[in-house]
N, C-alpha and C positions, 0 to 999 in steps of 0.2 A: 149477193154472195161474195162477190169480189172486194166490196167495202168490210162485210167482218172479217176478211182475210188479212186486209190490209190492217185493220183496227189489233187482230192477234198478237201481229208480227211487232207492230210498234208495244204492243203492251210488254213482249217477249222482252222487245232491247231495252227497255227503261228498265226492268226488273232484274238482267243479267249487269245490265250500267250498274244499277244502285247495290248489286251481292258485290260486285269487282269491288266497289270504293270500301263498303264495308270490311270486305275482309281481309284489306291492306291497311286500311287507317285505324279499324277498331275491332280485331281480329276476335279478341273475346268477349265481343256481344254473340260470335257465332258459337262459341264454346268450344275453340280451339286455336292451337297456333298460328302462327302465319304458315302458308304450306305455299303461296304463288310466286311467281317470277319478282325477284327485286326485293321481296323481304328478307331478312336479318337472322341468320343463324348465331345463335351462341351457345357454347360447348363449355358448361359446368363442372368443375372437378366434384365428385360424389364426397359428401363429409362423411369426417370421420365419423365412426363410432363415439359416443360420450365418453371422455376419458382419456382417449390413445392420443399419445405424445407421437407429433409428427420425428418423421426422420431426421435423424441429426440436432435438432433441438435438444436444448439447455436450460429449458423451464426447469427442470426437476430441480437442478442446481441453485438456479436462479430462486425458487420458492423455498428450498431448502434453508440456504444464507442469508438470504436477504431480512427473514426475520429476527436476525441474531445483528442485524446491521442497525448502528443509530445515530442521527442526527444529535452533533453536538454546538450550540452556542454558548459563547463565554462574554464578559462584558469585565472594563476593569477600568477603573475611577482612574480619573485621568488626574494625570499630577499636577501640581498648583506652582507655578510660574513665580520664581523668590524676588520677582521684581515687579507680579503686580499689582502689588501697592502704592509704586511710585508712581507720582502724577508725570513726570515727564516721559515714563514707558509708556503713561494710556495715551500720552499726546501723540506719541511718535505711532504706537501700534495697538491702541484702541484694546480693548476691554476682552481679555482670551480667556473664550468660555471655559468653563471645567467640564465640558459635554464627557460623559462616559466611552469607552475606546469599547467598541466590539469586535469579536472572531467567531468563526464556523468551524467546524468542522466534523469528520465524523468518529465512530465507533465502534467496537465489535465487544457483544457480550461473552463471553468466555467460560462463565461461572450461573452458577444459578441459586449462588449469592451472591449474586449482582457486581461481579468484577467485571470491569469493562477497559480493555486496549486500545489504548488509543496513542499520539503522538505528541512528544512535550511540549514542541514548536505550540499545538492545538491550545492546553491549558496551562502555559507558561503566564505568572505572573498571574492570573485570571481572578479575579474577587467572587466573580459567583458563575457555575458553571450548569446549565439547562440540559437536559438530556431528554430529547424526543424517539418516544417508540415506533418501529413501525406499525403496533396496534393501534394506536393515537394518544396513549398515554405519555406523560409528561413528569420529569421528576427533579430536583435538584442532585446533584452529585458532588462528592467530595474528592479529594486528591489521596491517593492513599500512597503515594511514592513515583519519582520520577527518576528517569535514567539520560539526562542530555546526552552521554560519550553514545547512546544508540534511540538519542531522538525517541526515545519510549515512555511514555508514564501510565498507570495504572492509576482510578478512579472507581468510586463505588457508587452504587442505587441502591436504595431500600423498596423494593417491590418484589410481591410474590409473583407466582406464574410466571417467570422470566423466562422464554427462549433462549438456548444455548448454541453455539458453532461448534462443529468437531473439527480439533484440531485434525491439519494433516499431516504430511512427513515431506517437507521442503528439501530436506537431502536426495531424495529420491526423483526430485524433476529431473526433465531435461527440455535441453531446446528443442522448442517447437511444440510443447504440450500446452495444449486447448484448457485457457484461464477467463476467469470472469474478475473485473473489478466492480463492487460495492460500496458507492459512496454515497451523498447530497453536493454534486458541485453547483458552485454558484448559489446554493444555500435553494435550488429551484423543486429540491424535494428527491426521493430516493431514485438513483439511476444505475442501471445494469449496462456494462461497455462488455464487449468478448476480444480476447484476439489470442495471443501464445504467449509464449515466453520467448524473447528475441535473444537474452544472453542471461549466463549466472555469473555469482563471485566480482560483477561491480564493485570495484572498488579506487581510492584516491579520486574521487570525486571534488573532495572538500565538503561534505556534507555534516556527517558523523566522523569521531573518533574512529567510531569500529564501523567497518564499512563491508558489506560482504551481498549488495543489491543483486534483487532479480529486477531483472528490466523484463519491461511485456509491452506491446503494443496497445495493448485493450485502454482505450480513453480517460486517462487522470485530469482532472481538472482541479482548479483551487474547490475548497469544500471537500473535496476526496479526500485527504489528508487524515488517516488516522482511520479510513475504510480498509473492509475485505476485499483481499484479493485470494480467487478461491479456484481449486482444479472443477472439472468436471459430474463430481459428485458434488459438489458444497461444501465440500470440505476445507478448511481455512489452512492457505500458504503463506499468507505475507499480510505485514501490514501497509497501505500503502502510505507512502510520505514522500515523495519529490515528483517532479518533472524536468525535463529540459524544454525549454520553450524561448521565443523568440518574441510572442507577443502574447505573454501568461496563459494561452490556451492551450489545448494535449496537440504536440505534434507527432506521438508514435513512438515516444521515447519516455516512459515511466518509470520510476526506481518504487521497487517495497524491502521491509525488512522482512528475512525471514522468519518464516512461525518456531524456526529450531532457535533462533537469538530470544522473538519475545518470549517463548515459554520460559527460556533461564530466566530472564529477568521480572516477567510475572513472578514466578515461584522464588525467588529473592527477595523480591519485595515484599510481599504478601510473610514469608516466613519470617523475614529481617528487617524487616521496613527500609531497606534498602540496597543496593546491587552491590555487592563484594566482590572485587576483581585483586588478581596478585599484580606485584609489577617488583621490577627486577630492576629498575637506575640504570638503564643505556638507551643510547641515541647508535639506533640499527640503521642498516641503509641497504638497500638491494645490489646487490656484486655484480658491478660493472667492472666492464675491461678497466676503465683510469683506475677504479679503486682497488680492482686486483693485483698490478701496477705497483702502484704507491705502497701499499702492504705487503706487497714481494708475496701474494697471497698464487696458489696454481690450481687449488679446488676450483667449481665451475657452479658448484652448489650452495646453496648455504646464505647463510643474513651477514654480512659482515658489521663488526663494533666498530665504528671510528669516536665513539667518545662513552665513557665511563665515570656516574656520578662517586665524586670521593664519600665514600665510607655507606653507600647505598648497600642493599643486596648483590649484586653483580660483584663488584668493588672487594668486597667480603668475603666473597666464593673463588676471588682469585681471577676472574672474567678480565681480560683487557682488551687497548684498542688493537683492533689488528685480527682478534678474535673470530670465526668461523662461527657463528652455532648452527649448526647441521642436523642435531633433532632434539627436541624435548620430551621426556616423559618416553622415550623411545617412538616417537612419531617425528617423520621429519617433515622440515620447515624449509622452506624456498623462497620465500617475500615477508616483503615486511608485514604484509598483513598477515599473513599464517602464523609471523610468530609474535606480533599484538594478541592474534586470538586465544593463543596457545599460553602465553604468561598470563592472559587475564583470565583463565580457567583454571588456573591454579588457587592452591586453597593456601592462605596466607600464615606463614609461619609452618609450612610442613614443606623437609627438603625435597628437592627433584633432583633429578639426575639431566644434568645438560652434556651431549656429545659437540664436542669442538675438534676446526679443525686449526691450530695452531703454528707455524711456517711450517705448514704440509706435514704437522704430526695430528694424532688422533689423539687426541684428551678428552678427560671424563670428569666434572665435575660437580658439586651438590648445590646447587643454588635454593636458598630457604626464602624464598617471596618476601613481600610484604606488601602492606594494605594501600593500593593506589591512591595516590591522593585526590581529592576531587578537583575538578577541574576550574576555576577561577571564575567568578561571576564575570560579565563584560561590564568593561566600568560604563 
């Protein structure tokens, strides 16, 4: 009796030995969790429903624009060297290939007859220019007008079913409102950056003629050039074109142009085959104490003339140096860029009414625009 007791009890301990290891090392042979001392709790967040956009998320936005965004490459025959034919240049500097010059960058469809925004820098010079969809199609594109003085030019596709952006209303940002940019940097395929808008009204950059940047933090890189930059809905704000950078990568300082410049300039182009600005023959300058000074000038406001082309518009109208202009068109002007933006919105050859402030008198005159010149190729 005492040997089957003892025979039980051993049987007892091997079978509670061999459940412990079991259902620490291989919990679900037993058809359940670990449930003993020293096993691993983990605490799942429950999923979503099919569908529901987590909180704060930017997908919608994100899926919205992004298929209106597109990958642009350009390629352009490289120019042929007027000295290599001499035997003593191949001597000295061997045989310089004619390899073809490539560029990247991106695009935004706009139309859906296949107009597409992008940046002149992008398809400046370019012989044949690629346009990748984000569906995966693939197409050649043409140049249909370009705007250097605002870094803009406009390009076409011949494809149906095209994806459109909805313009936004870029007058209506402010700082701190939640922006996405839409590019291809580094040519590694379509990427979505988020941050704000860190300032408006960038301008004397040395970039553009006309300068009037939203700076945002959300990540520009090369290849981003000539992408969406877009609020919250998907709705198109800006187009992007510069960086400030130290070592060509985004350090949190991006410039775009705004969607309220490119629309002028789409819709110009597209009607006129090209951008129509007034301009007026002066050399403006923003009213500093010296030059207040020097003009015996005592307004606090206003663009001051220090130089007046002979027999231009301005010239014409009576405009001299010394001259205040304090508003156009009955809107007034404070810097030099308000009043670049303000004469080149004018319609060339229809008078305007200029208020001036003249040694501290109030003058009113007509100034009749005319047609800016273009701006000089770089030799």
């Amino acid at each position: 009796m005492k040997r089957l007791w003892l025979l039980f009890a051993q049987t007892c301990t091997v079978l509670l030995a061999g459940y412990f290891v079991v259902a620490t090392l291989k919990p679900q042979w037993l058809g359940h969790a670990p449930s003993v001392a020293g096993a691993i709790s983990l605490i799942e967040a429950p999923s979503l429903p099919s569908g529901e956009v987590p909180t704060g998320s930017l997908r919608g936005a994100a899926q919205r624009a992004s298929a209106a965004v597109v990958s642009i490459t350009t390629s352009k025959a490289a120019g042929k060297n007027p000295h290599a034919g001499d035997p003593w240049f191949k001597f000295f500097y061997g045989d310089q290939g004619n390899e073809p010059q490539g560029g990247m960058g991106s695009g935004v469809i706009v139309s859906s007859s296949g107009y597409i925004l992008t940046n002149n820098h992008v398809v400046e010079g370019a012989d044949d220019i690629q346009v990748f969809l984000n569906d995966s199609r693939s197409t050649r594109a043409k140049v249909i007008g370009t705007d250097p003085d605002t870094d803009l030019a406009i390009v076409k596709i011949d494809l149906d079913r095209l994806p459109v952006i909805v313009l936004g209303n870029s007058d209506s940002l402010q700082v701190g409102d939640q922006v996405l940019a839409i590019g291809n940097p580094f040519g590694v395929g379509q990427t979505v950056t988020s941050g704000i808008v860190s300032a408006l009204g960038r301008n004397q950059l040395g970039i553009n003629t006309f300068e009037n940047f939203i700076q945002t933090d959300a990540a520009i890189n090369p290849g981003n050039s000539g992408g969406a930059l877009v609020d919250a809905q998907g709705n198109l704000l800006g187009i992007n074109t510069a960086i400030y950078s130290r070592s060509g990568g985004s350090m949190g300082i991006g410039f775009a142009i705004p969607v309220s410049t490119a629309k002028q300039v789409l819709e110009s182009i597209v009607k006129d085959g090209q951008v129509t600005r007034g301009w007026i023959g002066v050399e403006p300058n923003d009213l500093s104490a010296e030059l207040a000074e020097t003009f015996e000038v005592k307004t606090k406001v206003g663009v001051i003339i220090t130089g007046v082309l002979q027999n231009g518009p301005a010239a014409q109208a009576g405009i001299r140096p010394g001259d205040v202009i304090v508003a156009i068109a009955g809107k007034p002007v404070s810097s030099v860029t308000q009043l670049l933006a303000a004469v080149s919105a004018l319609k060339p050859g229809t008078a305007t009414p200029f208020a001036i402030e003249r040694k501290n008198k109030a003058v009113s005159v007509e100034v009749t625009p005319g047609l800016r010149p273009k701006p000089k190729p770089a030799p």
